[in-house]
N, C-alpha and C positions, 0 to 999 in steps of 0.2 A: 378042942374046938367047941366055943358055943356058941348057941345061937345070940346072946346080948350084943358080944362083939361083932358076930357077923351083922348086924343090924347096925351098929355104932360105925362101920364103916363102910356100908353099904348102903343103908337107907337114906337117902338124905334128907336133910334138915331145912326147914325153911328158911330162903336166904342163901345156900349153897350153890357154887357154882359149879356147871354140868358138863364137862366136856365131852363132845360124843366125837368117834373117829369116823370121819369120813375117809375114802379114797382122794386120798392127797393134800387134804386139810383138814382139820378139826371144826367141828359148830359149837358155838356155845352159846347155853338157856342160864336162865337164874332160876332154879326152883322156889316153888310158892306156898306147899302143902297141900295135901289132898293128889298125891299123883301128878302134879300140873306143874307145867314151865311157862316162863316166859320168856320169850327171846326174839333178835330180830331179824328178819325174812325178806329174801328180796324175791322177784315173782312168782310171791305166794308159797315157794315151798320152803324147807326147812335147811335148803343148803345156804352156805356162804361161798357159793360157786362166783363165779368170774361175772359184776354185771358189768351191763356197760356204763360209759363215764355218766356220770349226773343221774346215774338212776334212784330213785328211792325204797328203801325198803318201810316193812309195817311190822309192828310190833304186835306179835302173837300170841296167847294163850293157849296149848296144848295140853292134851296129855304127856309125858316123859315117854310112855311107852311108842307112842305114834311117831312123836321127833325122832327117838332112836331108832325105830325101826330093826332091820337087822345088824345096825351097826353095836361096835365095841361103847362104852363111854365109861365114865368117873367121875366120883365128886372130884375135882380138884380147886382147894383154894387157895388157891399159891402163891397167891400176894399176902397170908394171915400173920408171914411173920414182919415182912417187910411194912405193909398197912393195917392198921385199926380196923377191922370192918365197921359196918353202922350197926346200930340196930337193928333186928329183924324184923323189927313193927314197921321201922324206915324204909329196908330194901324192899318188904312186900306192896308196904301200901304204895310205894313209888313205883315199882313194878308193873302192878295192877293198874296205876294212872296211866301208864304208857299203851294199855291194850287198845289197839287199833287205832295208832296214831300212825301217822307216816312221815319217815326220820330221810334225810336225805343218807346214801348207803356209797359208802368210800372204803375199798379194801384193805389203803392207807391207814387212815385216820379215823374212822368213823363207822367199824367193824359189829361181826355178833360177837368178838370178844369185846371189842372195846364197849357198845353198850351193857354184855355183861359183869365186866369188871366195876364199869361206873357206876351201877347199881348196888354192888356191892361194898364199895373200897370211896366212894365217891370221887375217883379220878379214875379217866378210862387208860387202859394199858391193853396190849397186845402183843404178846411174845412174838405169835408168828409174824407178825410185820419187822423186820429189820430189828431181831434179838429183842433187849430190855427200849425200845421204842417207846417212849412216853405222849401223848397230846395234851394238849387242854382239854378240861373238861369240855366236851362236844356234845354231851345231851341233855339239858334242861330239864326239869320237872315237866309230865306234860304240863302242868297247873299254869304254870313260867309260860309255855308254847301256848296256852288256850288264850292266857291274859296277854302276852307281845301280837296275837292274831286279833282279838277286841279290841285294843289299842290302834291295831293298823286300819281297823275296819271303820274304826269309829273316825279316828283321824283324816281317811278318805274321804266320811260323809261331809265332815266339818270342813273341809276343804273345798271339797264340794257346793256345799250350802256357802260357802262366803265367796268362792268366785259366783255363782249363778244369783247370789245376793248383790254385789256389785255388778257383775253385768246389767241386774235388773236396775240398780238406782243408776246409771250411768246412762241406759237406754232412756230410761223417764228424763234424767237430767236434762238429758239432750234434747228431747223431742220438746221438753217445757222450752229453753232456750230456744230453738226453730222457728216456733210460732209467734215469738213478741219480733 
């Protein structure tokens, strides 16, 4: 035994996917380097317990040692032979875009495995959902999620500003026609 290996299979790499064991389900982070996961969280804490329907979870930055607490975990990435991974410049810096966004959270379709897989494989999967279970891709860059929200904001205002624009020529129209 030495210590190279035990580090080559222990410590993880950034970009590795983390599976920690819960009582009765698995959590999963994406490691980033420096000690640190990201992964995603439904009220606030680190489990992927039971929410209710339409709730949303937030994407976290941790420590690994705090997520895991005293639970079991492992690197596993288990889709390397089946998918390509990205890049690790990819997974990270996409990773790190997601801290403190808030993703809508589906036990289904739209899981902490599934956004950790999608992170990593760029299509989200999740074993524990009904076996080899595939979705679409369901998480966006946040970048994608910042510009579809300036889009809708902006399109509100424009909307805005051209009904309250014709209201306005339509009110004048009128009141000019009233008076001859």
């Amino acid at each position: 035994f030495n210590q190279t290996s035990y580090d080559y299979y222990f410590k993880p790499k950034p970009g590795d996917l983390i599976e920690i064991f819960r009582v009765g389900y698995k959590h999963w982070a994406i490691y980033i380097g420096s000690g640190f996961v990201v992964h995603l969280v439904v009220n606030g804490d680190s489990s992927c317990s039971l929410p209710a329907p339409g709730e949303m979870g937030v994407v976290m930055k941790e420590k690994l040692e705090d997520v895991v607490g005293g639970d079991r975990w492992r690197i596993n990435n288990y889709l390397d032979k089946k998918h390509k991974p990205q890049q690790i410049y990819t997974i990270v810096k996409q990773a790190v875009g997601f801290i403190g966004t808030r993703l809508p959270y589906n036990l289904v379709s739209s899981n902490c495995e599934h956004f950790a897989t999608d992170l990593r494989y760029g299509k989200s999967t999740s074993l524990q959902v009904g076996g080899q279970r595939k979705t679409e891709r369901s998480f966006r860059s946040a970048a994608e999620i910042r510009v579809s929200r300036l889009r809708s904001a902006h399109s509100n205002k424009t909307a805005l500003h051209h009904e309250t624009s014709s209201k306005h020529y339509i009110y004048h129209h009128h009141t000019r026609n009233m008076k001859h």
